[in-house]
C-alpha positions as CSV (number, residue, x, y, z in Angstrom):
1,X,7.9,-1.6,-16.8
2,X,6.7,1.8,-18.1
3,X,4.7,3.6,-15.6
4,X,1.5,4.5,-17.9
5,X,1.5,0.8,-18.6
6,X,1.8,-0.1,-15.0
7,X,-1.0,2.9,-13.8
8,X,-3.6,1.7,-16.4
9,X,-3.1,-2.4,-15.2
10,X,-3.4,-0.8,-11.4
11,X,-6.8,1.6,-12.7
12,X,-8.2,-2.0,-13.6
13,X,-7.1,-4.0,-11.3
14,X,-8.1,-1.6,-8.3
15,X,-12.2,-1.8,-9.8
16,X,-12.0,-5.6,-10.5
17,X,-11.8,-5.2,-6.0
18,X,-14.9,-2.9,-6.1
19,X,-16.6,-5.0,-8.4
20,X,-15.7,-8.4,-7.0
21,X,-16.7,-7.2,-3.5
22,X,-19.8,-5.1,-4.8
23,X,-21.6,-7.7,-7.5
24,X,-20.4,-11.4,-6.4
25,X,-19.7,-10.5,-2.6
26,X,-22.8,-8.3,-1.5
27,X,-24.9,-8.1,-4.4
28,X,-25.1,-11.8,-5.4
29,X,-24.6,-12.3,-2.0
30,X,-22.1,-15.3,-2.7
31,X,-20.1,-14.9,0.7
32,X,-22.8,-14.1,3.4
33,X,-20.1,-12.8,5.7
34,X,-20.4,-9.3,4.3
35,X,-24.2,-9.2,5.3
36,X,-23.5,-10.5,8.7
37,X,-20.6,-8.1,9.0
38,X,-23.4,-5.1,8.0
39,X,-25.6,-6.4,10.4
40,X,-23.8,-6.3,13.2
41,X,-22.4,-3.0,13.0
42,X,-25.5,-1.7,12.0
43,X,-29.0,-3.6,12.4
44,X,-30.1,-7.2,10.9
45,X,-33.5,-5.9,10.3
46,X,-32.4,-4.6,6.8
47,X,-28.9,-6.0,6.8
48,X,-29.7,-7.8,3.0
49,X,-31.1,-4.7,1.9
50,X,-28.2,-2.5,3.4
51,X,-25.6,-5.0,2.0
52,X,-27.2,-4.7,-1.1
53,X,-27.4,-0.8,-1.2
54,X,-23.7,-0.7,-0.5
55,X,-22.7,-3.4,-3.2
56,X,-24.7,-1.3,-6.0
57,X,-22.4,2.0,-4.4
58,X,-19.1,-0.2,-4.8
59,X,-20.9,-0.7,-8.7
60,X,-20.9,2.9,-9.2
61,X,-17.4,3.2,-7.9
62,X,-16.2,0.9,-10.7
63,X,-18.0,3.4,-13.0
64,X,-16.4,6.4,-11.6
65,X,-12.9,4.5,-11.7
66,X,-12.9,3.5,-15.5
67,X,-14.9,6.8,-16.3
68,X,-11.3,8.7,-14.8
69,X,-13.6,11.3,-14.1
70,X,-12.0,13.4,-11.3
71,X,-9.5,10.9,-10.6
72,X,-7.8,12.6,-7.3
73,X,-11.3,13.3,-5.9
74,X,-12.2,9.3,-6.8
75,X,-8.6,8.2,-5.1
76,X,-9.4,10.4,-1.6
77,X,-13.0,8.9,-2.0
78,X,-11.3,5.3,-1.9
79,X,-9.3,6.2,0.6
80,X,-11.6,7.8,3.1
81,X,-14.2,4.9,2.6
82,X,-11.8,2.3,2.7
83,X,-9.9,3.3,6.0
84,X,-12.9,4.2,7.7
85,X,-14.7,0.8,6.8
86,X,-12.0,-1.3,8.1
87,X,-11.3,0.6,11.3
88,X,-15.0,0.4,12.3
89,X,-14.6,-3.5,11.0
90,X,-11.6,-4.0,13.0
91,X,-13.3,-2.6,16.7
92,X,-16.7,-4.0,15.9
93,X,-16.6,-7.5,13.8
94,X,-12.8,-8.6,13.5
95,X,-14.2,-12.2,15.0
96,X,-15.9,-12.5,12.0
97,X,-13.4,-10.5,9.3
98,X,-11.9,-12.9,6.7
99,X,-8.5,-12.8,8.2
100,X,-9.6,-11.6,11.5
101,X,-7.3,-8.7,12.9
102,X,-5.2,-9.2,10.2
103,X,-7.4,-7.5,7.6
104,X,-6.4,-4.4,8.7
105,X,-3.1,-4.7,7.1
106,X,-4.7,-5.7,3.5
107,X,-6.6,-2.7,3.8
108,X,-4.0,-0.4,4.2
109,X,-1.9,-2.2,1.5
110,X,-5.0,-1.6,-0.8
111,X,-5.4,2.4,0.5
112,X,-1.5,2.5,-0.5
113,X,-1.7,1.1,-3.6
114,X,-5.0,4.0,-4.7
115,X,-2.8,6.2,-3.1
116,X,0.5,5.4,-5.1
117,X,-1.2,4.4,-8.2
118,X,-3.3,8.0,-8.7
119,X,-0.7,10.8,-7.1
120,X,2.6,9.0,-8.4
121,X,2.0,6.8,-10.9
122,X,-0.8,9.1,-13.1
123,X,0.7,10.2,-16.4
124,X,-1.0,13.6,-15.0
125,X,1.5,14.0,-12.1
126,X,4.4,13.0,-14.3
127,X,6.4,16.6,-15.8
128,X,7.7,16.5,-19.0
């Protein structure tokens, strides 16, 4: 499969996460879990509005993915948010993570495949 073809499926593929997680997940609020998760790493007084707040930010990362505006900054921004998320997910509300424990790995696979997708796979890294 050519690479460019293969980075630009990845690009889209890799916001469809954001924007599944952002609009249906926390926005829509169609699985609650990602409210109770917010509130009980951070408060349940304003856990719906906090939920909310953070699925409008995963909204405007879909915009600054397809926009490929500062694409390695947008990739480390990913990375840092993702990783950090899931290790504070992992010590303080695994019980109630989708697949527990276990997530922790599908994060990672998701951090490697930003990773691989903008500093290999980007027609920008590639030398003619």
């Amino acid at each position: 499969m050519n690479e460019n073809y293969l980075h630009t499926i990845l690009i889209y593929l890799i916001a469809c996460v954001w924007l599944i997680n952002g609009l249906f997940c926390k926005i829509f609020n169609l699985v609650p879990r990602h409210q109770q998760i917010v509130g009980e790493i951070v408060s349940n007084d304003y856990s719906r509005e906090l939920t909310f707040v953070i699925g409008m930010l995963e909204i405007a990362m879909v915009v600054w993915i397809l926009s490929n505006y500062k694409s390695k900054l947008n990739a480390i921004t990913q990375i840092v948010i993702v990783s950090i998320m899931n290790v504070i997910e992992f010590m303080i509300t695994s019980d109630i993570l989708l697949w527990g424990k276990l997530n922790i790995v599908f994060a990672t696979l998701f951090v490697f495949i930003v990773y691989v997708n903008e500093f290999k796979l980007s027609p920008k890294n590639i030398v003619a």
